[in-house]
C-alpha positions as YAML, in Angstrom:
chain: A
units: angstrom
residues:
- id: 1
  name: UNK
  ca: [0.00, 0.00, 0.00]
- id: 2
  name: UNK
  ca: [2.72, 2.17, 0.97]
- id: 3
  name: UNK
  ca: [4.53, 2.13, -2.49]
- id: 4
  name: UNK
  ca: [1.81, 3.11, -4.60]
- id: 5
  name: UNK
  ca: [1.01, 6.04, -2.47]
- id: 6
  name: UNK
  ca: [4.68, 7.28, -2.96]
- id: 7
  name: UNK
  ca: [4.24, 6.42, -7.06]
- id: 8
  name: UNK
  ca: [1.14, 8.88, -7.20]
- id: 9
  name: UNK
  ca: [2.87, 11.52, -5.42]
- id: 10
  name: UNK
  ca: [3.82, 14.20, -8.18]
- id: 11
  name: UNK
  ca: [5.91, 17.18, -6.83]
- id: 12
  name: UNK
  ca: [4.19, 20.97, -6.63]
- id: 13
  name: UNK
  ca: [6.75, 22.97, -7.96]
- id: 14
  name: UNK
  ca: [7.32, 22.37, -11.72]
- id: 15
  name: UNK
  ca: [10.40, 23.22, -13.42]
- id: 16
  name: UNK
  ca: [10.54, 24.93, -16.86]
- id: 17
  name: UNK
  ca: [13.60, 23.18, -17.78]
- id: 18
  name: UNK
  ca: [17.22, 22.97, -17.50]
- id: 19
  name: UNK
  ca: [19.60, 25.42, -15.94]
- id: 20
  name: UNK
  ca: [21.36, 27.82, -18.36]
- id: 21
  name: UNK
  ca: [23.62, 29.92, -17.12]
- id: 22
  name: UNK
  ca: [24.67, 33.26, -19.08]
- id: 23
  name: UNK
  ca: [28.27, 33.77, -19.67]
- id: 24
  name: UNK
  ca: [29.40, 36.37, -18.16]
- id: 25
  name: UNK
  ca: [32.20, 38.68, -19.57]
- id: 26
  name: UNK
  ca: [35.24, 39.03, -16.65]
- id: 27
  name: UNK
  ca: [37.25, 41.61, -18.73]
- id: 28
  name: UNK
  ca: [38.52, 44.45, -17.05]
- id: 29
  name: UNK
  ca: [36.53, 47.63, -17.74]
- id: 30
  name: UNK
  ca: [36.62, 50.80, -16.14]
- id: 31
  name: UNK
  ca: [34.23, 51.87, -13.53]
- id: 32
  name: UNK
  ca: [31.19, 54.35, -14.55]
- id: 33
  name: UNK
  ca: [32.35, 56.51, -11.71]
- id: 34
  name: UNK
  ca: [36.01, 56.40, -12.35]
- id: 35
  name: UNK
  ca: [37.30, 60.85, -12.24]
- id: 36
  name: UNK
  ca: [40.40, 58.97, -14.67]
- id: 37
  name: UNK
  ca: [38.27, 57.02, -17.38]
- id: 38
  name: UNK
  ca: [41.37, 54.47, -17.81]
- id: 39
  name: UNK
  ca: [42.73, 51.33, -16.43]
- id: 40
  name: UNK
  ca: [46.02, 50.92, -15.21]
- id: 41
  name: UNK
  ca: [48.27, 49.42, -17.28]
- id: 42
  name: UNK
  ca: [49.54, 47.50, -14.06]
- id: 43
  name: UNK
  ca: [49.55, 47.31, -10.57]
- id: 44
  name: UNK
  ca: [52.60, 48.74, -9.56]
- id: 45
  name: UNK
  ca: [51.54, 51.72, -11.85]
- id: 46
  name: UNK
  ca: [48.62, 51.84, -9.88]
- id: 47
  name: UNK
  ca: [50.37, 51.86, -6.88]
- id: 48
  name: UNK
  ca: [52.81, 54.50, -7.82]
- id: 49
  name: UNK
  ca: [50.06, 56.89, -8.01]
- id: 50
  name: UNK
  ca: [47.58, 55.25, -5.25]
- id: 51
  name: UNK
  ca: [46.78, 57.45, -2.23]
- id: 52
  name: UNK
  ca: [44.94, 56.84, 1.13]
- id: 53
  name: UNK
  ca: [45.25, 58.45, 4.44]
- id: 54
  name: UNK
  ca: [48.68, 59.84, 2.57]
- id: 55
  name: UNK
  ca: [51.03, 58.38, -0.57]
- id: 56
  name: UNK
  ca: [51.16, 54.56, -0.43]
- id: 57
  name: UNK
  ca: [54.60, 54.64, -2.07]
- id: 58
  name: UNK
  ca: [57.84, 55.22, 0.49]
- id: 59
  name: UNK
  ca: [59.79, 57.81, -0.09]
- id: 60
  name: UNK
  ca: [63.76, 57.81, -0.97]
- id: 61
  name: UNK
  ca: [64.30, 59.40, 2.85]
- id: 62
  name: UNK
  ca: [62.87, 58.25, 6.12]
- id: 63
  name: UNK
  ca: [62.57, 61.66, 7.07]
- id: 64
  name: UNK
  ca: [60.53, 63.31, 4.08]
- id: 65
  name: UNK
  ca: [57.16, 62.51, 2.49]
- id: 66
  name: UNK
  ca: [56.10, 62.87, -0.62]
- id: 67
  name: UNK
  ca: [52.72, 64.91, -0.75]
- id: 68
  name: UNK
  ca: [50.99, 63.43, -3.90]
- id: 69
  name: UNK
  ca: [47.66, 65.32, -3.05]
- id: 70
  name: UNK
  ca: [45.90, 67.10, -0.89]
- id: 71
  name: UNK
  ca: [43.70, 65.84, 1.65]
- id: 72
  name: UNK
  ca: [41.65, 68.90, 2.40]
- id: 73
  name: UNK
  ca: [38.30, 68.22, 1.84]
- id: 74
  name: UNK
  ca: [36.82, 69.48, -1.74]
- id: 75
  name: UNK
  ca: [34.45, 73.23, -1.59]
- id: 76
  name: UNK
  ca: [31.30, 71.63, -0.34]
- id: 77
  name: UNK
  ca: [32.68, 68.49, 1.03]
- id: 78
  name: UNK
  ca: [32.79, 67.88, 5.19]
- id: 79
  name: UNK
  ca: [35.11, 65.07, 7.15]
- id: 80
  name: UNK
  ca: [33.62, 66.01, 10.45]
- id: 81
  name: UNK
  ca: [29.66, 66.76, 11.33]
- id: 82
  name: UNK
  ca: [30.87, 69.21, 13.75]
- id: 83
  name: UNK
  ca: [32.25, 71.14, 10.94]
- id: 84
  name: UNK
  ca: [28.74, 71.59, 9.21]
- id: 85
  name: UNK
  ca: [26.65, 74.39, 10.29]
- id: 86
  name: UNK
  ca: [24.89, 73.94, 13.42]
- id: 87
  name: UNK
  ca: [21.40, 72.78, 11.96]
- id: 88
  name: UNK
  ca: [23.13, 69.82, 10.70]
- id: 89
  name: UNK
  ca: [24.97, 69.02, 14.05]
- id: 90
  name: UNK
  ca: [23.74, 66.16, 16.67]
- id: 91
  name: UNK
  ca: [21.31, 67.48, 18.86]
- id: 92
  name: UNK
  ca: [23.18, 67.86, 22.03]
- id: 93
  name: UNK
  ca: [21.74, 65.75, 25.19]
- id: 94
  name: UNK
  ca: [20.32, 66.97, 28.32]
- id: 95
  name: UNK
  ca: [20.87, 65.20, 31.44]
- id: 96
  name: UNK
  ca: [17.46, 62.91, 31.46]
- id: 97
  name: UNK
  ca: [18.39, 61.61, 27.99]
- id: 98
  name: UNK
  ca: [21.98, 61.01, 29.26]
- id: 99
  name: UNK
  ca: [20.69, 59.27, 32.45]
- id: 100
  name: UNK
  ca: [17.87, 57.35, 30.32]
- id: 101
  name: UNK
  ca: [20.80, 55.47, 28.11]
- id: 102
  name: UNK
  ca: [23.17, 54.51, 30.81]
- id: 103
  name: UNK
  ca: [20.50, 53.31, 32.72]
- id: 104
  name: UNK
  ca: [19.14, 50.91, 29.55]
- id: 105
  name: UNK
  ca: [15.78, 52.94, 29.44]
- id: 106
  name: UNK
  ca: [15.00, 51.59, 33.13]
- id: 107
  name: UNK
  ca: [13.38, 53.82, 35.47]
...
């Protein structure tokens, strides 16, 4: 009895048909938001003229740097909130907000 119950028993979820996967293209292509529009023609060009937090390449003396850029920020552009005016600054906390997180919200 028990095999001809699992016989009848047609799944619920129907398939269309075999998996088909697109190919993909891996080539290297420049990114839509790129300021440069090219690719480096290698890494250690790209590293030659890399920069975060300062010039990733060492300089000839331990005691100079080489300043590739500047890191002020652009007309416009903010690295701290505090810098923005003070309508866009945190709201600063009074001393029953202060006391309501460190206590958990526990009265």
């Amino acid at each position: 009895m028990r095999a001809s119950i699992v016989a009848r028993r047609t799944p619920l979820i129907k398939f269309l048909g075999k998996r088909v996967f697109p190919a993909a293209d891996h080539s290297p292509r420049v990114h839509s938001q790129d300021p440069h529009g090219s690719l480096p023609s290698s890494f250690v060009q790209y590293r030659l003229n890399a920069q975060q937090h300062g010039p990733l390449s060492a300089s000839s003396s331990a005691g100079s740097r080489r300043i590739t850029g500047s890191i002020a920020p652009a007309p416009g552009e903010f690295f701290s909130r505090n810098d923005l005016p003070p309508r866009y600054r945190y709201a600063p906390l009074d001393e029953l907000e202060m006391e309501a997180v460190n206590s958990g919200g526990a009265f």
